[in-house]
Backbone bond lengths (Angstrom), bond angles and torsions (degrees), N, CA, C in turn:
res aa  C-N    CA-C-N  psi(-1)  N-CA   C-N-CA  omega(-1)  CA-C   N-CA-C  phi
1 X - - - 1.463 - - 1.526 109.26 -
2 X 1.034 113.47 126.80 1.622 127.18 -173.92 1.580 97.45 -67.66
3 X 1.461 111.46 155.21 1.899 98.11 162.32 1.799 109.64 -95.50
4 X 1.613 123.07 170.16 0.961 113.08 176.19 1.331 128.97 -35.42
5 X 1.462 91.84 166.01 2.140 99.30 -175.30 1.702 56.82 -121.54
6 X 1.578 98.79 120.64 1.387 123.48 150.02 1.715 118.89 -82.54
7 X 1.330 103.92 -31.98 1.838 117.27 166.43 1.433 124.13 -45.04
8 X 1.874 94.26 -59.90 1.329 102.66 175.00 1.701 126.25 -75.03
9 X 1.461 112.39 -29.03 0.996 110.33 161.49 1.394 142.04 -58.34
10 X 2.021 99.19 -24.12 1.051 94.46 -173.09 2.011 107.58 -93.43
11 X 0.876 95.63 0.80 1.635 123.90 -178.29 1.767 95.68 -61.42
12 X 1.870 110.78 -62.36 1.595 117.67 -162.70 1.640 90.93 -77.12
13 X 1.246 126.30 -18.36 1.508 104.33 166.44 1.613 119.01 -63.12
14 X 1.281 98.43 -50.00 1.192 90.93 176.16 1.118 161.55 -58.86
15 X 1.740 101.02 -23.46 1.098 131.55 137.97 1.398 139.95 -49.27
16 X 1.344 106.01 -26.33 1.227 115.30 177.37 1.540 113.01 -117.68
17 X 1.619 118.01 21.05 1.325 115.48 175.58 1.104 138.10 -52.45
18 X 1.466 134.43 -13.63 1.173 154.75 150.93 1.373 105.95 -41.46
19 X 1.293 112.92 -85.46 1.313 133.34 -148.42 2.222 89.84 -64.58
20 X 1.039 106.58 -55.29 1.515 97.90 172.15 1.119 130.91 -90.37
21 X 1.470 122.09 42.46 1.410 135.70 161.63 1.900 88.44 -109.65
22 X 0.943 117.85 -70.02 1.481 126.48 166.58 1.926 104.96 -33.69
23 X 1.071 128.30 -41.70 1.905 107.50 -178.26 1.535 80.47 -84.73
24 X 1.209 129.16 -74.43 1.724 119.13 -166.99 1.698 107.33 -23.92
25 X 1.014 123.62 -57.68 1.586 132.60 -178.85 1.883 102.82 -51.43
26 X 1.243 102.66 -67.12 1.734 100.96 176.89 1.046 122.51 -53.89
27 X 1.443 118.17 -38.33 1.839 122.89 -175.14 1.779 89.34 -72.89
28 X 1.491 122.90 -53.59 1.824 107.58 -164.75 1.289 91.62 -65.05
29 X 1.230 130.15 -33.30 2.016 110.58 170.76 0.950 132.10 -50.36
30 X 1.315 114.64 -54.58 1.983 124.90 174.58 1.797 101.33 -68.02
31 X 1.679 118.76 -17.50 1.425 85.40 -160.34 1.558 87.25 -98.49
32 X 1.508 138.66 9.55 1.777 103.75 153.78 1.815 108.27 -69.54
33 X 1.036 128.05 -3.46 1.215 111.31 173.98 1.689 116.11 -87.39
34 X 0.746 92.85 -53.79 1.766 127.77 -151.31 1.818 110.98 -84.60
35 X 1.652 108.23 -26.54 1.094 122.37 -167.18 1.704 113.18 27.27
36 X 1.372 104.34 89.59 1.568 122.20 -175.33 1.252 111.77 -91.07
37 X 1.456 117.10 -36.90 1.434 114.89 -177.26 1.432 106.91 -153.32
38 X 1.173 112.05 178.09 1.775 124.81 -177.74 1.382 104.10 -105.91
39 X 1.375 123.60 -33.67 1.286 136.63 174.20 1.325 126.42 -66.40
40 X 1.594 131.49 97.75 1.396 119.24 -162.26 1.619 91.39 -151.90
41 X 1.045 139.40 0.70 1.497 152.83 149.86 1.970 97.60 -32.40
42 X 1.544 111.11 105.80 1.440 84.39 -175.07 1.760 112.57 -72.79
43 X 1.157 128.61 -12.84 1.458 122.48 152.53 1.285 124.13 -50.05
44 X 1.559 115.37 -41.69 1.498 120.72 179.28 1.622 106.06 -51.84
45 X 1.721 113.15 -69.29 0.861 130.68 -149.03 1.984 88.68 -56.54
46 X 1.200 101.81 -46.07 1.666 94.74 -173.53 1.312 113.19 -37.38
47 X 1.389 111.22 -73.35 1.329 113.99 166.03 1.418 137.99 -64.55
48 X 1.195 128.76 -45.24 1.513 112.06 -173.24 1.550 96.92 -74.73
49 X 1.484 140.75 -19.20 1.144 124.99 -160.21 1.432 104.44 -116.89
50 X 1.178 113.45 -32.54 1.558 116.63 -163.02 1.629 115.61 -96.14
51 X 1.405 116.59 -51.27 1.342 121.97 162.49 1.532 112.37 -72.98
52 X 1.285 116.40 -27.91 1.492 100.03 176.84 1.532 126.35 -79.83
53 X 1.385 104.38 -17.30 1.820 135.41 148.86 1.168 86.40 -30.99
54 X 1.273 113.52 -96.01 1.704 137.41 -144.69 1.584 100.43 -57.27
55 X 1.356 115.00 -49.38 1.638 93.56 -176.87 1.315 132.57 -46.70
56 X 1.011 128.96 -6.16 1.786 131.80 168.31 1.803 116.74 -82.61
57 X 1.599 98.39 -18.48 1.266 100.23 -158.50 1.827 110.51 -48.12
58 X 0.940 98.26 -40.79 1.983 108.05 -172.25 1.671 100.68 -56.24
59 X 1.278 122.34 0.56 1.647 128.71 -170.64 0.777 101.22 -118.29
60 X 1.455 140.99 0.00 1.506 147.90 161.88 1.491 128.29 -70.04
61 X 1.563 137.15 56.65 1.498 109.01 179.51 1.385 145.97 -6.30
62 X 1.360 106.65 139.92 1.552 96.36 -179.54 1.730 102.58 -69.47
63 X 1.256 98.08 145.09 1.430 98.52 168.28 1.751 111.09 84.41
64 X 1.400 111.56 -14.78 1.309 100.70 -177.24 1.689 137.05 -32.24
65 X 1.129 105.96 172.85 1.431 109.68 -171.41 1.870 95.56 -142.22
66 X 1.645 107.21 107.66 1.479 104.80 -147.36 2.126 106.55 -128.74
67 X 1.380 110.91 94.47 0.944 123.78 168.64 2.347 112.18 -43.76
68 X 1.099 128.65 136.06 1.610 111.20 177.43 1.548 88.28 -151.60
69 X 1.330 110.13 108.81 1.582 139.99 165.45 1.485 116.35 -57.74
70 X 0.873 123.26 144.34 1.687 121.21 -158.81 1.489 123.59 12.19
71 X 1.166 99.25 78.82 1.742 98.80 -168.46 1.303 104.58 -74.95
72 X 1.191 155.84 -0.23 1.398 157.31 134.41 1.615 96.29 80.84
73 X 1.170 117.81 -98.65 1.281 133.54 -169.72 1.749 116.23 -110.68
74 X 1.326 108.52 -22.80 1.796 115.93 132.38 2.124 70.77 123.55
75 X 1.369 105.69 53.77 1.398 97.55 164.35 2.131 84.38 -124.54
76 X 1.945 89.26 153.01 1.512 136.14 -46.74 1.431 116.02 -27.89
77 X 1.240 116.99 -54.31 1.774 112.42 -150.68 2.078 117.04 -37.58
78 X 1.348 119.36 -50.15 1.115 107.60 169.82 1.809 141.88 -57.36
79 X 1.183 109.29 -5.94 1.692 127.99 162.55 1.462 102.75 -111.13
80 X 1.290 122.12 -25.04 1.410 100.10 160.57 1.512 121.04 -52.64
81 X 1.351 94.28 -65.36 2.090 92.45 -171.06 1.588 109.23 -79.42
82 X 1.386 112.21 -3.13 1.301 101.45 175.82 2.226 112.56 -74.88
83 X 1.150 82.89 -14.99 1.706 91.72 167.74 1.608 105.97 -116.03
84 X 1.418 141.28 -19.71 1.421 136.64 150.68 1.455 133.39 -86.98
85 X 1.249 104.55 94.17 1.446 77.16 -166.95 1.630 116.34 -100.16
86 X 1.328 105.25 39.01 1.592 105.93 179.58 1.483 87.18 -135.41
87 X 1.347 134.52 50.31 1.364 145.30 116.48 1.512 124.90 -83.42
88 X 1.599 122.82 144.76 0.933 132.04 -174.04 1.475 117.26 -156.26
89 X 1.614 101.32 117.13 1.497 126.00 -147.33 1.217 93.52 -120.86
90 X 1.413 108.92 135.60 1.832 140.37 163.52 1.922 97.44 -106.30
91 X 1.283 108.60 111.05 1.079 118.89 -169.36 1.344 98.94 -111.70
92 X 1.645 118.51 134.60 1.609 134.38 -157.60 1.226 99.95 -117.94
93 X 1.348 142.16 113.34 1.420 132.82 166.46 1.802 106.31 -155.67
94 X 1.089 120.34 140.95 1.844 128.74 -140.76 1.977 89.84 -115.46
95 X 1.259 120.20 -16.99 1.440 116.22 160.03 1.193 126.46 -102.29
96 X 1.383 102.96 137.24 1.565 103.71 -155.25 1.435 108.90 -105.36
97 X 1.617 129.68 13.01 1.379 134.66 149.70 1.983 92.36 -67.08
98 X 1.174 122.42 -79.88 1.470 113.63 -176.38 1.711 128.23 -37.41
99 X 1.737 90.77 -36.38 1.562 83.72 170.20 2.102 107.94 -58.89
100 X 1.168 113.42 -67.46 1.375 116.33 142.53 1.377 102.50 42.88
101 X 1.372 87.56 -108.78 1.306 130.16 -176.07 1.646 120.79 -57.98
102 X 1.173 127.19 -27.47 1.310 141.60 145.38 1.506 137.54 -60.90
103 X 1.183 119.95 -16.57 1.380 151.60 -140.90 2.016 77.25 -128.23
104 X 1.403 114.78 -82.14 1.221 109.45 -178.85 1.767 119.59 -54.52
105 X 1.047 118.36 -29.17 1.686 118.62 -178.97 1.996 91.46 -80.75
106 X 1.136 135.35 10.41 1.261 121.32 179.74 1.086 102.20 -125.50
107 X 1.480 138.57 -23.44 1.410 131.71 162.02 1.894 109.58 -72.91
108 X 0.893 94.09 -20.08 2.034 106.44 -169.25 1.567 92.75 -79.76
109 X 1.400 132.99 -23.01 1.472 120.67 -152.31 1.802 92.60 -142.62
110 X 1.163 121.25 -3.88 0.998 120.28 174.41 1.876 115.40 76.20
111 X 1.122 120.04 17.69 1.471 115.06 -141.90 1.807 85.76 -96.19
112 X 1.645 83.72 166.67 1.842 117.43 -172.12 1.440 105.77 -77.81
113 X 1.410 121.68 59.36 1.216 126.21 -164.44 1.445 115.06 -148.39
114 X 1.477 89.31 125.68 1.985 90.96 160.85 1.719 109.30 -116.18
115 X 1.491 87.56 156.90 1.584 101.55 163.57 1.501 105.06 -95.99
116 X 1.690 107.04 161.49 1.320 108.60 176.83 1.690 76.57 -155.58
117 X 1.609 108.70 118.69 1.596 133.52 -178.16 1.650 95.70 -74.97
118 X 1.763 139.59 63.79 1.408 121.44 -159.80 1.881 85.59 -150.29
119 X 1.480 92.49 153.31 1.791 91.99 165.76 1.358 91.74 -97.43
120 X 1.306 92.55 139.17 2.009 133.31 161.33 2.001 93.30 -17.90
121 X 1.343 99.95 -63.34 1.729 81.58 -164.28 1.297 115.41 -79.36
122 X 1.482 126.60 4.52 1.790 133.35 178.89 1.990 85.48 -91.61
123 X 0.859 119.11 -72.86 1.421 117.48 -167.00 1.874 109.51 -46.30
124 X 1.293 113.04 -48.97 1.414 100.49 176.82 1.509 119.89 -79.83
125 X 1.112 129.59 29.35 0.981 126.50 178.00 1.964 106.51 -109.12
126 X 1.068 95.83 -3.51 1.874 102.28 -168.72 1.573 101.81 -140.23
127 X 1.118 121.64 -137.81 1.410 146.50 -162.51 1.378 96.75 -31.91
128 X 1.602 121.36 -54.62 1.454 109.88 -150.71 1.594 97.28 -126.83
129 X 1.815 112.93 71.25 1.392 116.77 177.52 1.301 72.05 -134.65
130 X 2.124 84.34 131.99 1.498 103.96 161.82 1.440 115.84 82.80
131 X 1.259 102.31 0.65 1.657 106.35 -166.76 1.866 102.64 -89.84
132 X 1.045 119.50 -11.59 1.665 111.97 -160.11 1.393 121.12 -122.23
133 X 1.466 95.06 142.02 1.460 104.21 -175.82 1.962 108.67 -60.16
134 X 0.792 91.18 -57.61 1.838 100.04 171.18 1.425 110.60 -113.45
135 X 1.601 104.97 168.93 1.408 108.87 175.12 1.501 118.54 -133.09
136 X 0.994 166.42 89.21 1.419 132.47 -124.14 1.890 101.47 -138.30
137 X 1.265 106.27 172.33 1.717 100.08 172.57 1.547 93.28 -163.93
138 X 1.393 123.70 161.40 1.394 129.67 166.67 1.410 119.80 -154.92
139 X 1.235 109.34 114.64 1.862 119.74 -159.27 1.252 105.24 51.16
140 X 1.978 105.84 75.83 1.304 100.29 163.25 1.484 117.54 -114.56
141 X 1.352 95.62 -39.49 1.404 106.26 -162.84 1.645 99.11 -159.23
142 X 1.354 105.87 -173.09 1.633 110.46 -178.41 1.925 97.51 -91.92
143 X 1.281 112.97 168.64 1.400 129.59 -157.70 1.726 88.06 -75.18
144 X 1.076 143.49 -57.84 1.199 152.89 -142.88 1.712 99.78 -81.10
145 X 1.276 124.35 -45.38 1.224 139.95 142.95 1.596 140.32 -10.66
146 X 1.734 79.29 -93.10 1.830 96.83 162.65 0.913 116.24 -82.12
147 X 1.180 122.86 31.37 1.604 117.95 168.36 1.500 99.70 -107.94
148 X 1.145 137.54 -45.27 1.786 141.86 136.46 1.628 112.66 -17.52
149 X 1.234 123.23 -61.92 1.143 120.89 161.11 1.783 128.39 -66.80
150 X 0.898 135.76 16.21 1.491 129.26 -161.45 1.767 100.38 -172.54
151 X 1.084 118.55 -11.87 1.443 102.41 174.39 1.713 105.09 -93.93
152 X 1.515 137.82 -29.85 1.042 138.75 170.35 1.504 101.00 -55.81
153 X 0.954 150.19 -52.20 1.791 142.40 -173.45 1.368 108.91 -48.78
154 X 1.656 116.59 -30.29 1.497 121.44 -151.76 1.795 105.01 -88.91
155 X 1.021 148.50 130.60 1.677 165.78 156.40 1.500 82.78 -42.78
156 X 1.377 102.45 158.94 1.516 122.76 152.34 1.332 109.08 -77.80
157 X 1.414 74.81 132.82 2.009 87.89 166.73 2.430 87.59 112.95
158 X 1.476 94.12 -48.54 1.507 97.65 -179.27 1.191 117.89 -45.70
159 X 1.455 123.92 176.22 1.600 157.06 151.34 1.020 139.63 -88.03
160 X 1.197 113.57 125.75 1.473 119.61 172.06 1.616 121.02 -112.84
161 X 1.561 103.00 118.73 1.696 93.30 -158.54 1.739 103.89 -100.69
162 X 1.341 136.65 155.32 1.104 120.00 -172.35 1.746 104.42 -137.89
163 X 1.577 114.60 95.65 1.927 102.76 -161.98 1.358 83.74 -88.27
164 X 1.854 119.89 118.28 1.414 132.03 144.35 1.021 128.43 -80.12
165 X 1.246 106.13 -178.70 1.614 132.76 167.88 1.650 112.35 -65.88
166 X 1.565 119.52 -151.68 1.076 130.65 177.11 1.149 114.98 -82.38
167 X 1.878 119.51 -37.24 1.105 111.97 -177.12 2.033 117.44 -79.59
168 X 1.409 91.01 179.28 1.601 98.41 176.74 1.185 85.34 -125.46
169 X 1.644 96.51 119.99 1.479 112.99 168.45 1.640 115.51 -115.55
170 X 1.188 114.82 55.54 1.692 122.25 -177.52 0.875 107.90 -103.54
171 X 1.355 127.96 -29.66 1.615 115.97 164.51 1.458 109.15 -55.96
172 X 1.054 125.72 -58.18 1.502 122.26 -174.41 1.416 117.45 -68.59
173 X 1.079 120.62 9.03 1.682 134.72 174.46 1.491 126.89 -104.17
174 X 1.912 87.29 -28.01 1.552 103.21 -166.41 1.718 109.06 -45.42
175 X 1.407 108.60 -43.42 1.452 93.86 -173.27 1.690 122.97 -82.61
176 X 1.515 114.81 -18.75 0.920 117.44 -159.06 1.727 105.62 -75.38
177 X 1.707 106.83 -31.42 1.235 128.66 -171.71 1.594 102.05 -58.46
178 X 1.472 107.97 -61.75 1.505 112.40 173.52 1.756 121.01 -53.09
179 X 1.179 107.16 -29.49 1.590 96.97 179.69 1.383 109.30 -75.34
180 X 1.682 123.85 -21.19 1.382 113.98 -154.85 1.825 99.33 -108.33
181 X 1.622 104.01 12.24 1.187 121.27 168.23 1.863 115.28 66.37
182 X 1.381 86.91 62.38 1.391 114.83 162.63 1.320 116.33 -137.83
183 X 1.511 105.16 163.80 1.990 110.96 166.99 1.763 113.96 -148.06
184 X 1.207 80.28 139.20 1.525 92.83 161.10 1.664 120.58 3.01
185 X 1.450 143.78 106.14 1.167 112.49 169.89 1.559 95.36 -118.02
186 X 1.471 108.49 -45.88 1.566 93.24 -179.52 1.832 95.40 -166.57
187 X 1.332 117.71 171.77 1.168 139.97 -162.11 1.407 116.62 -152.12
188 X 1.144 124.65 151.48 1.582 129.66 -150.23 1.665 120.30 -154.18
189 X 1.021 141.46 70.79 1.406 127.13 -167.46 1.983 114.00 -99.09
190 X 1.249 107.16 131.41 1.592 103.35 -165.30 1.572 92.19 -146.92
191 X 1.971 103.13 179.00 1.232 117.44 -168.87 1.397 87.60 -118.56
192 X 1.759 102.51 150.67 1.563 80.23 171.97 1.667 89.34 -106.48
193 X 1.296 115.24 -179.41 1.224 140.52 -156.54 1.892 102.19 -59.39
194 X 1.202 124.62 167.13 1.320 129.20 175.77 1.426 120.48 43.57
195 X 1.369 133.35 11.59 1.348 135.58 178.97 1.491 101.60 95.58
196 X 1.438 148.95 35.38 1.252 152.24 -162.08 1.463 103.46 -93.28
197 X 1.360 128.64 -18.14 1.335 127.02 -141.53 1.270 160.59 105.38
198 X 1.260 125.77 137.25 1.555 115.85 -157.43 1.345 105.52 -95.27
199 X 1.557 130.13 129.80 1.410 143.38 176.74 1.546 104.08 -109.60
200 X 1.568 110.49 167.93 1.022 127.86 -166.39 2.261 93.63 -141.05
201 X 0.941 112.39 120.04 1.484 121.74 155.76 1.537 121.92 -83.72
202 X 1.096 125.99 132.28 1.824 119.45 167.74 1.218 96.50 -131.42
203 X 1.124 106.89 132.21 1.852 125.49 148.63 1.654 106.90 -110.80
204 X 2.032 83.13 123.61 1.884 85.20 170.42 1.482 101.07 -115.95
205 X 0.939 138.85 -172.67 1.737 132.15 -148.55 1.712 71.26 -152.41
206 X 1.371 108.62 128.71 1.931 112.72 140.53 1.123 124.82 -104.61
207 X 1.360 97.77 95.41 1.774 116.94 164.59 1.284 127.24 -76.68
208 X 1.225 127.78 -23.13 2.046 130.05 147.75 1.551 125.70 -105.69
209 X 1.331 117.98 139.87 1.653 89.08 156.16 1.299 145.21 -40.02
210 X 1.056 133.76 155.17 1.497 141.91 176.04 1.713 110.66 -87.67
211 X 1.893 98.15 113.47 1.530 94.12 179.52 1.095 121.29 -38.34
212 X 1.546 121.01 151.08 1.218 128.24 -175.77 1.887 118.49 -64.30
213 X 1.160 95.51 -30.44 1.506 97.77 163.63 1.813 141.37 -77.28
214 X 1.842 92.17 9.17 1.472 91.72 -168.77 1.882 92.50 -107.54
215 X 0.771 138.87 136.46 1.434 115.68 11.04 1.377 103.87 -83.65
216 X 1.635 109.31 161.77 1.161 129.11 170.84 1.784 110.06 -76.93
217 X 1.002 143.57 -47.76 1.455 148.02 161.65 1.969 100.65 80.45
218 X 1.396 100.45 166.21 1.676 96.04 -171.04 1.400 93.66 100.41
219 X 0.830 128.62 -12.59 1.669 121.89 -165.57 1.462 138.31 91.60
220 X 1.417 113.07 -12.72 1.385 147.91 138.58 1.323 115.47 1.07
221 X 1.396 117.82 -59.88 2.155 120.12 166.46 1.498 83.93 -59.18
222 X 1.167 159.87 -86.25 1.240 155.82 -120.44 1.487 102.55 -81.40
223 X 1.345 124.86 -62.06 1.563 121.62 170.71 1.309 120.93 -67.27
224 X 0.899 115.21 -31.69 1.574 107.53 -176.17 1.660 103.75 -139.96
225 X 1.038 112.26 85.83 1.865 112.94 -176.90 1.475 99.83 -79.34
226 X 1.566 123.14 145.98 1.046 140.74 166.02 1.144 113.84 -33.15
């Protein structure tokens, strides 16, 4: 896995400066209510939210079909399709001020997106297991974890993308990844631009189904991760 093209990324901002001066403006609106994020520095937001969005984008299929696990404030998925627009995201988030707020950034931008007001392990257990080309999450949980949550959404043959922190947490995943019938595809560690911070990329590949019993739900990925 290559690390970001910070060039090109910074290229589709630009291109799309309009449209993300306009979500920056809506998200600092909803967040005196709603308190969505801590990040409202409009430099911050560029970077910790917007370019660090975008760095996965090149790991995205054309055409995907894209499950996003606690979409919080709809980072990555909302700068994703705001520069793709032949992505199409089922966005997962269990508070319903954020659904909110998600619901409004998709009528405002027009985007290929639903909300579904559900936690990650009620939704993959029915309608939308197995259904997705990708699966993705960003500051959700630890690797060993969200991989319980987010590898059941993903089809065989799909992805599961995981945007971290500094650390590499694959050792502590290694097994959980294999039981829920994924592997290893690739891993990525980079800076982002101006001293912002060190990230970590994972791609896990699902090469079997996911036993019928995972997720475990109750809270279970969180207390006791695979």
């Amino acid at each position: 896995m290559q690390r970001p093209d910070f060039e090109k990324i910074s290229a589709l901002l630009e291109e799309n400066r309009e449209k993300f001066s306009a979500f920056r403006s809506l998200l600092l609106a909803y967040n005196e209510k709603f308190n969505l994020t801590a990040v409202t520095e409009e430099r911050d937001v560029l970077y910790k939210h917007f370019i660090d969005s975008l760095a996965g984008e090149a790991l995205f299929p054309k055409g995907a079909s894209v499950a996003e696990v606690g979409s919080g404030a709809g980072f990555p998925s909302v700068p994703l399709m705001l520069v793709r627009d032949d992505l199409t995201f089922s966005l997962f988030e269990s508070t319903g001020k954020k659904c909110e707020f998600l619901r409004a950034v998709i009528r405002e931008f027009g985007l290929r997106a639903q909300v579904f007001c559900l936690r990650a392990e009620e939704a993959a257990k029915h309608d939308h297991r197995e259904r997705y080309d990708v699966c993705c999450a960003r500051a959700v949980a630890r690797l060993d974890t969200l991989a319980e949550y987010c590898l059941p959404f993903v089809r065989k043959g799909g992805l599961f993308l995981a945007y971290k922190g500094a650390d590499d947490e694959r050792a502590c995943a290694e097994h959980a990844v294999s039981v829920l019938g994924g592997t290893w595809k690739e891993a990525v560690s980079y800076d982002l631009p101006e001293g912002y911070g060190r990230r970590t990329l994972v791609a896990v590949k699902k090469e079997r189904p996911t036993p019928a019993c995972y997720p475990r739900g109750r809270g279970a990925e969180r207390k006791d991760p695979l």
